[in-house]
N, CA, C and O atoms as a CHARMM CRD file, in Angstrom:
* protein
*
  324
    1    1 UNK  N     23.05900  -7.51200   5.01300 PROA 1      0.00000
    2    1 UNK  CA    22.09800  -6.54400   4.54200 PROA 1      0.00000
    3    1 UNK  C     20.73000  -6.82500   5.15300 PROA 1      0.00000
    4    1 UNK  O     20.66900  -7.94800   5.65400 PROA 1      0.00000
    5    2 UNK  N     19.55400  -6.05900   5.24900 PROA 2      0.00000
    6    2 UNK  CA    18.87400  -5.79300   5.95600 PROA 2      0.00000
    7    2 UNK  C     17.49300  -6.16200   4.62000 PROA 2      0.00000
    8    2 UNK  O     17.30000  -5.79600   3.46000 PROA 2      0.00000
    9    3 UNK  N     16.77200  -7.08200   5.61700 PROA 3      0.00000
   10    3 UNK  CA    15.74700  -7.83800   4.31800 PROA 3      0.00000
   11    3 UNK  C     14.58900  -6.24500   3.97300 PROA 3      0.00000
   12    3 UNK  O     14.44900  -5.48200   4.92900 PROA 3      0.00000
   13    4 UNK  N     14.23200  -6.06900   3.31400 PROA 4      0.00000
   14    4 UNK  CA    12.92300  -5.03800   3.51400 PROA 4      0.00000
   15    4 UNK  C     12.07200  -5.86700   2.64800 PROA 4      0.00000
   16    4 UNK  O     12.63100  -6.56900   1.80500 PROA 4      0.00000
   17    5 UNK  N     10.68400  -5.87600   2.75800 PROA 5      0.00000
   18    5 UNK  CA     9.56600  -5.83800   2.80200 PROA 5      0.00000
   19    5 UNK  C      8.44900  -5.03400   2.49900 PROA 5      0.00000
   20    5 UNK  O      7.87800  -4.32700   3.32900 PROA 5      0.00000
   21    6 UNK  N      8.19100  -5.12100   1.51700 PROA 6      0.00000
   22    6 UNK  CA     6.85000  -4.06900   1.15300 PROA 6      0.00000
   23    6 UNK  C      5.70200  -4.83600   1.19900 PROA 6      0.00000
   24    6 UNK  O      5.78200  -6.06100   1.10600 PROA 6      0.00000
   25    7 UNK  N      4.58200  -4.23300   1.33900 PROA 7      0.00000
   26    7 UNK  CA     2.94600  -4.31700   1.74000 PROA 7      0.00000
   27    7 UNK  C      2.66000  -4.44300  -0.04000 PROA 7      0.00000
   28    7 UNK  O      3.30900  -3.87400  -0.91800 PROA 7      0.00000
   29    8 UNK  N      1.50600  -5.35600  -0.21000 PROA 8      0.00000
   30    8 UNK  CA     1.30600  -5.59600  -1.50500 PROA 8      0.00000
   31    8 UNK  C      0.74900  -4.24500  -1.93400 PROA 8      0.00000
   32    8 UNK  O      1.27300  -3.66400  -2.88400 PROA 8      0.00000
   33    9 UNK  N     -0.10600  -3.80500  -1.39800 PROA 9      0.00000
   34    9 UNK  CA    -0.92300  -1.97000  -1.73000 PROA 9      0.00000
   35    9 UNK  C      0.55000  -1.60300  -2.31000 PROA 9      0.00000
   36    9 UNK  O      0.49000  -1.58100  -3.53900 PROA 9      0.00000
   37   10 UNK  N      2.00100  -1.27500  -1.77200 PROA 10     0.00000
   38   10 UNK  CA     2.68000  -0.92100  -2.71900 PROA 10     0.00000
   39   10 UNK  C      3.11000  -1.31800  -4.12500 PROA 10     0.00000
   40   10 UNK  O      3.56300  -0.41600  -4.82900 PROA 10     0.00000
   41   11 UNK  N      3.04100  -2.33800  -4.54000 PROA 11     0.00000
   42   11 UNK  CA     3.10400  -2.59200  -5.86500 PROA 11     0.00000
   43   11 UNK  C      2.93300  -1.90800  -6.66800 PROA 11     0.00000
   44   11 UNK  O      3.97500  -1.72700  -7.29900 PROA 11     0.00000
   45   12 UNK  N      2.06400  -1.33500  -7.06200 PROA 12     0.00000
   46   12 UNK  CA     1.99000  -0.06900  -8.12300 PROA 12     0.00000
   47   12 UNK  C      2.87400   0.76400  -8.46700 PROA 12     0.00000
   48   12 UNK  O      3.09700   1.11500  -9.62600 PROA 12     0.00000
   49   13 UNK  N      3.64600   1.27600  -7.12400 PROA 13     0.00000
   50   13 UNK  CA     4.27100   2.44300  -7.17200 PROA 13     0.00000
   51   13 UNK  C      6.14800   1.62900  -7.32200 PROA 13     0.00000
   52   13 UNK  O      7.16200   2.30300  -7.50600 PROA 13     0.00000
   53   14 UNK  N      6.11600   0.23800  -7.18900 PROA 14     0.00000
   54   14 UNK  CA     7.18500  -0.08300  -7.63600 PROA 14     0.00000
   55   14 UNK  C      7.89900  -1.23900  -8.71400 PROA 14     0.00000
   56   14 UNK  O      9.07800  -1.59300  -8.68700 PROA 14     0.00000
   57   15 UNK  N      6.79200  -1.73500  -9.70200 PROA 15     0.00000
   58   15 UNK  CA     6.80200  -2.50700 -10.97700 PROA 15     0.00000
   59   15 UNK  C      6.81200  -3.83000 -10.07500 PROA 15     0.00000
   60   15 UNK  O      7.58100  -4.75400 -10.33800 PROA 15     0.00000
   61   16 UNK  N      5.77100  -3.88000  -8.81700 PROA 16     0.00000
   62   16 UNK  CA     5.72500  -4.96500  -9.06300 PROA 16     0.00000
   63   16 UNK  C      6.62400  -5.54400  -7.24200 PROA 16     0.00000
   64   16 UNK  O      6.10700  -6.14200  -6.29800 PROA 16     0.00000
   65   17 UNK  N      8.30100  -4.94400  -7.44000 PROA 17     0.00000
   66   17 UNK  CA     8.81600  -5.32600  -6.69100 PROA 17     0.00000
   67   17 UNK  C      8.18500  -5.35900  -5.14500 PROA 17     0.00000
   68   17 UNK  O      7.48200  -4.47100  -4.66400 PROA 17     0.00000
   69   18 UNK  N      8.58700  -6.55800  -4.49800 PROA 18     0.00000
   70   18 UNK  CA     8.22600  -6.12400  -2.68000 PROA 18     0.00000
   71   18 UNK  C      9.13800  -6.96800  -1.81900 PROA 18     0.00000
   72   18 UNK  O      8.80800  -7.30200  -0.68100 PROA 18     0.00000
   73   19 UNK  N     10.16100  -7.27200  -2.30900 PROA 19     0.00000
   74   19 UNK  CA    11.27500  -7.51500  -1.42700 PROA 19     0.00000
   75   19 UNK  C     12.57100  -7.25600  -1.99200 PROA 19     0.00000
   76   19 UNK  O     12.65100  -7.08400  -3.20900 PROA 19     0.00000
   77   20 UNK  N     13.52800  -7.20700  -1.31500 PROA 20     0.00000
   78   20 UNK  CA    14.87600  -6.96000  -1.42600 PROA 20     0.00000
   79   20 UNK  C     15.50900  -6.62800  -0.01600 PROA 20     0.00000
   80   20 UNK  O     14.95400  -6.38200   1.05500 PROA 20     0.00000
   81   21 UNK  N     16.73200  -6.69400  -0.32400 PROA 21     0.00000
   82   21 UNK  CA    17.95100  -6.47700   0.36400 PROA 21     0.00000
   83   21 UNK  C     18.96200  -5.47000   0.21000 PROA 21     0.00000
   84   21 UNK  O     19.64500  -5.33500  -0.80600 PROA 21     0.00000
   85   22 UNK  N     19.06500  -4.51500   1.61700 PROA 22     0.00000
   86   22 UNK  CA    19.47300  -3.16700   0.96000 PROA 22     0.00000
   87   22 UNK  C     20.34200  -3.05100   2.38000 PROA 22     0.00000
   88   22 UNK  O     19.79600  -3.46600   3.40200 PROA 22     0.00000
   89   23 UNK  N     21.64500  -2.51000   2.45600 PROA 23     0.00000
   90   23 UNK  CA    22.60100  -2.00200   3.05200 PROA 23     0.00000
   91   23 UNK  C     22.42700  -0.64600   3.43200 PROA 23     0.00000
   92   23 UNK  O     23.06900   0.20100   2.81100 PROA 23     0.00000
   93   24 UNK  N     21.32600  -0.14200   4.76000 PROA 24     0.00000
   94   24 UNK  CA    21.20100   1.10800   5.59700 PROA 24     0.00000
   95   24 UNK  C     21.32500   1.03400   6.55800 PROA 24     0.00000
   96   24 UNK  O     21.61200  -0.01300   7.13800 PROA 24     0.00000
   97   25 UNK  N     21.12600   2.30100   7.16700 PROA 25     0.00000
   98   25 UNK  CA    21.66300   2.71800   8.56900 PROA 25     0.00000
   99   25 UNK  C     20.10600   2.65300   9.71200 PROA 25     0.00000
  100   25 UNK  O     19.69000   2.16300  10.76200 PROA 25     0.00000
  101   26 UNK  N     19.78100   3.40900   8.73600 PROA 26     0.00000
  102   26 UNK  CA    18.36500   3.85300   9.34600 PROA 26     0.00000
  103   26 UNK  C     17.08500   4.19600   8.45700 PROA 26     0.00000
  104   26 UNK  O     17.17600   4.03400   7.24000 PROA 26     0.00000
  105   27 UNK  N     15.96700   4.63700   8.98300 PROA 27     0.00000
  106   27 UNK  CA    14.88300   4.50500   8.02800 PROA 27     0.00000
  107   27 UNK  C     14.83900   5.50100   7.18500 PROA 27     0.00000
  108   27 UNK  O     14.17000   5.53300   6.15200 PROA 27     0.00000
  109   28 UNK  N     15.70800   6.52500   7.69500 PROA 28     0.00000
  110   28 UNK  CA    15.66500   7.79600   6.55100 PROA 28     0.00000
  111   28 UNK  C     16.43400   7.46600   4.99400 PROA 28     0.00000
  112   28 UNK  O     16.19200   7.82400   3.84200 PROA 28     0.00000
  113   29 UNK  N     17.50700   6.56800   5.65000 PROA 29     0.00000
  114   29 UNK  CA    18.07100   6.21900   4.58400 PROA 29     0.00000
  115   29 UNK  C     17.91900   5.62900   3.91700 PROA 29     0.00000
  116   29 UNK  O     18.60100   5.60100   2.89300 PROA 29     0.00000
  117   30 UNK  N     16.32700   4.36000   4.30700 PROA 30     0.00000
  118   30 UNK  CA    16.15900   3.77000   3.18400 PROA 30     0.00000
  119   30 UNK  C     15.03400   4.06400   2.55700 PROA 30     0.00000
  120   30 UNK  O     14.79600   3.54500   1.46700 PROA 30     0.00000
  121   31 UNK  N     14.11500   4.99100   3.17600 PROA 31     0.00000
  122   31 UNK  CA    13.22700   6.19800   2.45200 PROA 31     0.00000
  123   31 UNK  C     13.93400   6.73300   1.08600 PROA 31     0.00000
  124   31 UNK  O     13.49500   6.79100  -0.06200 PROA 31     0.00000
  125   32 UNK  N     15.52200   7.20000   1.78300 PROA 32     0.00000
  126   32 UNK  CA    16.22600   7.86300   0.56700 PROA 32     0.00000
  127   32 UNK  C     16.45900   7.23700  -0.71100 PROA 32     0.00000
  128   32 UNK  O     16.18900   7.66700  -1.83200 PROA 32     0.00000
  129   33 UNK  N     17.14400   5.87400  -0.27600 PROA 33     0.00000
  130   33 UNK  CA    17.26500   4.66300  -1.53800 PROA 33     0.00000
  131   33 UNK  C     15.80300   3.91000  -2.04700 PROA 33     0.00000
  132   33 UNK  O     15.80300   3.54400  -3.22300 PROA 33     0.00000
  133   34 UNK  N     15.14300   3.77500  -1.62300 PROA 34     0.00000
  134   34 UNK  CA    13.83300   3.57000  -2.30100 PROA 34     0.00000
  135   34 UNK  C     12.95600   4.97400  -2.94800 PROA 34     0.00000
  136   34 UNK  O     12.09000   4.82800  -3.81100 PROA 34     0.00000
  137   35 UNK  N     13.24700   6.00800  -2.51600 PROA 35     0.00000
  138   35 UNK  CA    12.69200   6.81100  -3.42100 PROA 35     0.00000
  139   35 UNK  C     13.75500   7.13800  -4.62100 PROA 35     0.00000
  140   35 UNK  O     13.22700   7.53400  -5.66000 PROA 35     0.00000
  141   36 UNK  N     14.80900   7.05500  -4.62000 PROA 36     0.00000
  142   36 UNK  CA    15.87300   6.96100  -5.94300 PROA 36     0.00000
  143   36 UNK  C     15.15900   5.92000  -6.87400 PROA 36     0.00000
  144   36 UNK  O     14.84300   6.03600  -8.05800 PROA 36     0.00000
  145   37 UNK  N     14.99300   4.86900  -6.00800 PROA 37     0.00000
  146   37 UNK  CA    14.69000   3.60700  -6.72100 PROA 37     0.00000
  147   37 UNK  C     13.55900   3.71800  -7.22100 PROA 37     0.00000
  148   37 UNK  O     13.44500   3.70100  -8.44600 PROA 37     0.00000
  149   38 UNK  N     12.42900   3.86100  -6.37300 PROA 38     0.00000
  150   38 UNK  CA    10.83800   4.12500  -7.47100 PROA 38     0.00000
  151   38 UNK  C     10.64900   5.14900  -6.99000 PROA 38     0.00000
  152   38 UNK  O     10.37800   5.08000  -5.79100 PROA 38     0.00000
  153   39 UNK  N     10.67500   6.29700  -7.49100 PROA 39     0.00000
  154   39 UNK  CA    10.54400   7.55500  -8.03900 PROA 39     0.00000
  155   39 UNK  C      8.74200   7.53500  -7.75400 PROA 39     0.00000
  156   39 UNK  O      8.27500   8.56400  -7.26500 PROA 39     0.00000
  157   40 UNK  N      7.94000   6.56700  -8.01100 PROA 40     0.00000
  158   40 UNK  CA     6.20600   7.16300  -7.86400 PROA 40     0.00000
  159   40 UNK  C      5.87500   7.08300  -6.17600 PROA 40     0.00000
  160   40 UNK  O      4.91500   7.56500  -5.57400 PROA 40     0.00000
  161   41 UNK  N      7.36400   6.06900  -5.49900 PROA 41     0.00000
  162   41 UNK  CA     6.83100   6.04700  -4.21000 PROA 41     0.00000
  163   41 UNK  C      7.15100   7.24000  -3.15300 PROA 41     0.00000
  164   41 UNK  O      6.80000   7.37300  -1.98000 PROA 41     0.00000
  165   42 UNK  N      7.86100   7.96800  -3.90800 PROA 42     0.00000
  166   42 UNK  CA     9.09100   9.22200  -2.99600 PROA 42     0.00000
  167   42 UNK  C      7.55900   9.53900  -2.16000 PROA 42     0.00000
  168   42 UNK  O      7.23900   9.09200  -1.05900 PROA 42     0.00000
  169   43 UNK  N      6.87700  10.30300  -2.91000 PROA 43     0.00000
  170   43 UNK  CA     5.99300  10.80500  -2.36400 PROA 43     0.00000
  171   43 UNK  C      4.94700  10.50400  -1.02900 PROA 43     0.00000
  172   43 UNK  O      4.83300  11.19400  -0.01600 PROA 43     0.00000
  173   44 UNK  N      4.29900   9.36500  -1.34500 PROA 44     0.00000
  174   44 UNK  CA     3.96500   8.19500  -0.08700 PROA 44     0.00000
  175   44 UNK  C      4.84600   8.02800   1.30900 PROA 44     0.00000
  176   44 UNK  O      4.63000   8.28400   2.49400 PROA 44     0.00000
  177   45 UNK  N      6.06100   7.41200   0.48400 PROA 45     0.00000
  178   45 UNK  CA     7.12200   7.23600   1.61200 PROA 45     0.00000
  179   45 UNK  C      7.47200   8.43500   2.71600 PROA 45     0.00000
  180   45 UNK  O      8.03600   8.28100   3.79900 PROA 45     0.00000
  181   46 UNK  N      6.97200   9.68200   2.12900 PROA 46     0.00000
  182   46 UNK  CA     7.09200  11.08700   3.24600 PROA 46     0.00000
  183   46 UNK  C      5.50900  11.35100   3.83300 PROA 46     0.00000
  184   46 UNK  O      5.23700  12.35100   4.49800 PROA 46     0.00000
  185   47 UNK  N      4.95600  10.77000   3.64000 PROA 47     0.00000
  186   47 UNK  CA     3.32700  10.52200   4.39700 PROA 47     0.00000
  187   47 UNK  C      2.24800   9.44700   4.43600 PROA 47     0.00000
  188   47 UNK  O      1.05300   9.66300   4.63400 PROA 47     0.00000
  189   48 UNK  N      2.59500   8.72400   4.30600 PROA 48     0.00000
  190   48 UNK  CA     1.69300   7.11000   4.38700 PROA 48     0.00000
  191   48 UNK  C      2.42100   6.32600   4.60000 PROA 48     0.00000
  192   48 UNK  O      2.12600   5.44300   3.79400 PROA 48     0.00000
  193   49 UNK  N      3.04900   6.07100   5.03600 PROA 49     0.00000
  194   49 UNK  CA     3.90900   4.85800   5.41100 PROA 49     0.00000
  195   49 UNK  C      4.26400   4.45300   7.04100 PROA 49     0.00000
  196   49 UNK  O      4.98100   5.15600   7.75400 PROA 49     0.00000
  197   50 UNK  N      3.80400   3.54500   7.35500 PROA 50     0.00000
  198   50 UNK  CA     4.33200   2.43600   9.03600 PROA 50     0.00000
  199   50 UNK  C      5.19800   1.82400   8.61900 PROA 50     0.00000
  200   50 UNK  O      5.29400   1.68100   7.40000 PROA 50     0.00000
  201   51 UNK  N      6.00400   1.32700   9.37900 PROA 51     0.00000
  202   51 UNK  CA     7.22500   0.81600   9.39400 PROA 51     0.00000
  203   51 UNK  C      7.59200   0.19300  10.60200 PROA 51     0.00000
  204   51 UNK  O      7.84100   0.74600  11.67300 PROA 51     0.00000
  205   52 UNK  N      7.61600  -2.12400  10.08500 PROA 52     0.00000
  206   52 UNK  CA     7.86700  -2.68300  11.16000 PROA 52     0.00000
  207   52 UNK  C      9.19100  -3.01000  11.23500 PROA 52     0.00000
  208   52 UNK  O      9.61900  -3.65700  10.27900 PROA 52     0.00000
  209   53 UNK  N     10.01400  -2.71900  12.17700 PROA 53     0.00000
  210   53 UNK  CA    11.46700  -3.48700  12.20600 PROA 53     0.00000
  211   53 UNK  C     11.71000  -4.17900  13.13600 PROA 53     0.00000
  212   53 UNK  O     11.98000  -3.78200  14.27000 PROA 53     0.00000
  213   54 UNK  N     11.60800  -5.84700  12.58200 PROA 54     0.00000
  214   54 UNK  CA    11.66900  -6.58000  13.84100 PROA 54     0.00000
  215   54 UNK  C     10.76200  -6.99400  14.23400 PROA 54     0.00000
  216   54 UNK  O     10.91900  -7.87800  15.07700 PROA 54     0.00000
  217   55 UNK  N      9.40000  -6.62600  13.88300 PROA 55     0.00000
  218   55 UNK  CA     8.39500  -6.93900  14.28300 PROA 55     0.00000
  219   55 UNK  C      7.95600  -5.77000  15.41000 PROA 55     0.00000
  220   55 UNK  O      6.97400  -6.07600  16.08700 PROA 55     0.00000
  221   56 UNK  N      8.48900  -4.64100  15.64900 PROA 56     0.00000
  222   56 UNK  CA     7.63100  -3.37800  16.25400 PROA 56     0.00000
  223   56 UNK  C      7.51200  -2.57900  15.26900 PROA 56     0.00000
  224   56 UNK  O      8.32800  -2.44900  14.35600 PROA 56     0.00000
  225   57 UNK  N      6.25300  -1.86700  15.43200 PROA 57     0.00000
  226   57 UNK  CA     5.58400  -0.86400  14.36500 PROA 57     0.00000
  227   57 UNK  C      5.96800   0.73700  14.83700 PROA 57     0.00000
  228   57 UNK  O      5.90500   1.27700  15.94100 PROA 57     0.00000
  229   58 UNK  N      6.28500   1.11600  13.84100 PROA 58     0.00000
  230   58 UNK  CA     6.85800   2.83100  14.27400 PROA 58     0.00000
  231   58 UNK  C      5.94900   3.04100  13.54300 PROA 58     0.00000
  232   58 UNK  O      5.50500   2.19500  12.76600 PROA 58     0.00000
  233   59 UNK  N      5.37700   4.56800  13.69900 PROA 59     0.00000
  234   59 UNK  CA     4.79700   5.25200  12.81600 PROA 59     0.00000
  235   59 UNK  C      4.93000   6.48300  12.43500 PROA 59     0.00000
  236   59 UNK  O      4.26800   6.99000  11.53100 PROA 59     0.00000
  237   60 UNK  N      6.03000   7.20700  13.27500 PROA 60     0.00000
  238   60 UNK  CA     7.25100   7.93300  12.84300 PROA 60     0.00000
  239   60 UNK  C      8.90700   7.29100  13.32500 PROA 60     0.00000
  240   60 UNK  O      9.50300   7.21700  14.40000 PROA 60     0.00000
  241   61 UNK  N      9.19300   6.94700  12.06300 PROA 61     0.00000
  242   61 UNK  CA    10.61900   6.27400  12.52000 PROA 61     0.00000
  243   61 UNK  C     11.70600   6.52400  11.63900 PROA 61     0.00000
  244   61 UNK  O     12.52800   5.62900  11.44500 PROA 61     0.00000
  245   62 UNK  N     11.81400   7.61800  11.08900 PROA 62     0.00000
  246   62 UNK  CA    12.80800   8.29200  10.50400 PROA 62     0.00000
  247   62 UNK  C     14.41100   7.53400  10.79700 PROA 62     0.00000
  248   62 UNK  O     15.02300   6.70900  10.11800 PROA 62     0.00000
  249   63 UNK  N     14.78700   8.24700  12.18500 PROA 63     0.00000
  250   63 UNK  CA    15.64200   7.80500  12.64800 PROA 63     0.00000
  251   63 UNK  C     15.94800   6.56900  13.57700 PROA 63     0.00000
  252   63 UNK  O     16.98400   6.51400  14.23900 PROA 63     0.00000
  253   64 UNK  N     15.01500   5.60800  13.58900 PROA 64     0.00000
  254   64 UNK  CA    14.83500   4.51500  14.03000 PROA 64     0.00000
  255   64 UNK  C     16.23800   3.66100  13.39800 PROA 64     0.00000
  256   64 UNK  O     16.09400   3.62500  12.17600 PROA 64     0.00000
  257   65 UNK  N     17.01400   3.24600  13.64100 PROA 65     0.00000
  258   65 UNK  CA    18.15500   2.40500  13.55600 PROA 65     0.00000
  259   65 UNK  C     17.38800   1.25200  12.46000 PROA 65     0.00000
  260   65 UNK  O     16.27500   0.73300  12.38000 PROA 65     0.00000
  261   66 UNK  N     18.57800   1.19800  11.74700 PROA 66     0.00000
  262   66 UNK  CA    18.38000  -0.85500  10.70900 PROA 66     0.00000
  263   66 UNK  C     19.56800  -1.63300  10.98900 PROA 66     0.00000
  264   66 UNK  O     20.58800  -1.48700  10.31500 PROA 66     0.00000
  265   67 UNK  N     19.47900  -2.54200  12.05300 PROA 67     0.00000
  266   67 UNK  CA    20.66100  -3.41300  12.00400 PROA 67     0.00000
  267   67 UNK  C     20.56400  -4.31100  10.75500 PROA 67     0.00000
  268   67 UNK  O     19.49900  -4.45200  10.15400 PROA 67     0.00000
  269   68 UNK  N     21.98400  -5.05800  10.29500 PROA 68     0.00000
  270   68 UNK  CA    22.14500  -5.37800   9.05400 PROA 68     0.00000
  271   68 UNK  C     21.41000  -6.69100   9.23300 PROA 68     0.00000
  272   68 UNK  O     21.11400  -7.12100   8.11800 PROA 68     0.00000
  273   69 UNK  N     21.12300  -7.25800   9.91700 PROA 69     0.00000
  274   69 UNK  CA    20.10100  -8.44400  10.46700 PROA 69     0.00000
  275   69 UNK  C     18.82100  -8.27200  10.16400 PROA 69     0.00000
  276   69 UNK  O     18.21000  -9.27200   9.78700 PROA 69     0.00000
  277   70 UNK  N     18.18800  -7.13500  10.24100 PROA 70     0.00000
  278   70 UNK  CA    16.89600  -6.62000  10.83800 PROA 70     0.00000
  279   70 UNK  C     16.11900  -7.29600   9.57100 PROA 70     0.00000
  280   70 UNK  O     16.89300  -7.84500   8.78700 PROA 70     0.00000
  281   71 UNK  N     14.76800  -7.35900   9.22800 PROA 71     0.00000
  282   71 UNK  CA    13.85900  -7.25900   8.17800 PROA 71     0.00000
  283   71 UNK  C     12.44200  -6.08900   8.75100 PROA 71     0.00000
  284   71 UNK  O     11.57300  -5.78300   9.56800 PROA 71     0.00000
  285   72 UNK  N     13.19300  -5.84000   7.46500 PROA 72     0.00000
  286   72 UNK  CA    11.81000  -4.33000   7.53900 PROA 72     0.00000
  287   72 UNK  C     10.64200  -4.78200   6.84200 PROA 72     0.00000
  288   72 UNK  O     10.57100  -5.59100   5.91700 PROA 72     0.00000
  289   73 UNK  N      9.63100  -4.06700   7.49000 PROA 73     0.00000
  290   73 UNK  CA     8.08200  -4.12200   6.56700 PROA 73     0.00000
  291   73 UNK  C      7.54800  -2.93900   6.20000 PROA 73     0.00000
  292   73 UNK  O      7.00400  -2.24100   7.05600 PROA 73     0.00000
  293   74 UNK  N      7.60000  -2.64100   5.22600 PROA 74     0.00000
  294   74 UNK  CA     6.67300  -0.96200   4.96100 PROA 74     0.00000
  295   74 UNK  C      5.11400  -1.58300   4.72200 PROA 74     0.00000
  296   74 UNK  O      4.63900  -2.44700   3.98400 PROA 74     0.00000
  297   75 UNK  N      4.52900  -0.57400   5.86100 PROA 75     0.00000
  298   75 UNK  CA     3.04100  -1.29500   5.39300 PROA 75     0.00000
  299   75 UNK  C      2.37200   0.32900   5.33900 PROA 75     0.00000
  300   75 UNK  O      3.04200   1.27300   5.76000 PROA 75     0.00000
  301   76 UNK  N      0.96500   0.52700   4.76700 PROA 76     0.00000
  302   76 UNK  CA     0.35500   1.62200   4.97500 PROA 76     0.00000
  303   76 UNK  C      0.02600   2.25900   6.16200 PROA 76     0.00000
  304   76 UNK  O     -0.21000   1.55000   7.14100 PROA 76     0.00000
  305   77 UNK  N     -0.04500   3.68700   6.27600 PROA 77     0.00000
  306   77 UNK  CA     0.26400   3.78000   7.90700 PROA 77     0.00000
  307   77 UNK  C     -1.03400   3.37000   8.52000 PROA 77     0.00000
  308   77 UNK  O     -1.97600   2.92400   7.86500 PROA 77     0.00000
  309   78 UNK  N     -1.03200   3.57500  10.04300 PROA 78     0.00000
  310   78 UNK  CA    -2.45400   3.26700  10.78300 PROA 78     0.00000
  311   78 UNK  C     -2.81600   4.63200  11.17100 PROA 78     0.00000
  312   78 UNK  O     -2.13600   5.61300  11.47100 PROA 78     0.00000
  313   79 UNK  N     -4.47600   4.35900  11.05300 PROA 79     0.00000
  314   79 UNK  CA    -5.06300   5.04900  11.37800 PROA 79     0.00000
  315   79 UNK  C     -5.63900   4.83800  12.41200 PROA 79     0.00000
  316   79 UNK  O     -6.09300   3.73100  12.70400 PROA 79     0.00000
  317   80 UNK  N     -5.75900   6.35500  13.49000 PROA 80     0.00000
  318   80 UNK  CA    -6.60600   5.56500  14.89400 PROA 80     0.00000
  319   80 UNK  C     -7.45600   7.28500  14.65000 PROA 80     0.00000
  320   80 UNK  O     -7.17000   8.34600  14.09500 PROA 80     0.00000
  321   81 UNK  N     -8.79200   6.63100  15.57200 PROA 81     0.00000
  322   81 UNK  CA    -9.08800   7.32800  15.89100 PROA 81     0.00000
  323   81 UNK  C    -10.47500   7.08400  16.57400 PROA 81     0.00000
  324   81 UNK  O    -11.07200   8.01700  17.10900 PROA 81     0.00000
């Protein structure tokens, strides 16, 4: 299973939790199972959110692959400008 990682700024939106281990394919899918799971983050997770896997940063990575090895990081997205 595939480590994930949350950014402390998420805490709020999930009692607290910021790690676990979750069995996906890809990032949509674990968008999907974490918004089942905390319900205050659904929302965020479809517009504020970067996402490192592996240590590269996507900042649209929907369909970005999760090998069962991988450890994910959800961090807040970046802003450039």
């Amino acid at each position: 299973m595939a480590r994930i990682a949350l950014s402390s700024a998420l805490a709020p939106y999930t009692d607290g939790v910021l790690e676990m281990e979750l069995d996906v394919a890809n990032v949509r899918q674990l968008f999907q199972v974490l918004g089942l799971r905390f319900p205050e983050l659904r929302e965020l997770l479809e517009t504020g959110i970067a996402v490192a896997i592996d240590n590269e940063i996507y900042q649209d990575a929907l369909l970005q692959p999760i090998a069962r090895d991988s450890e994910v990081i959800l961090i807040s997205k970046i802003a450039g400008g």
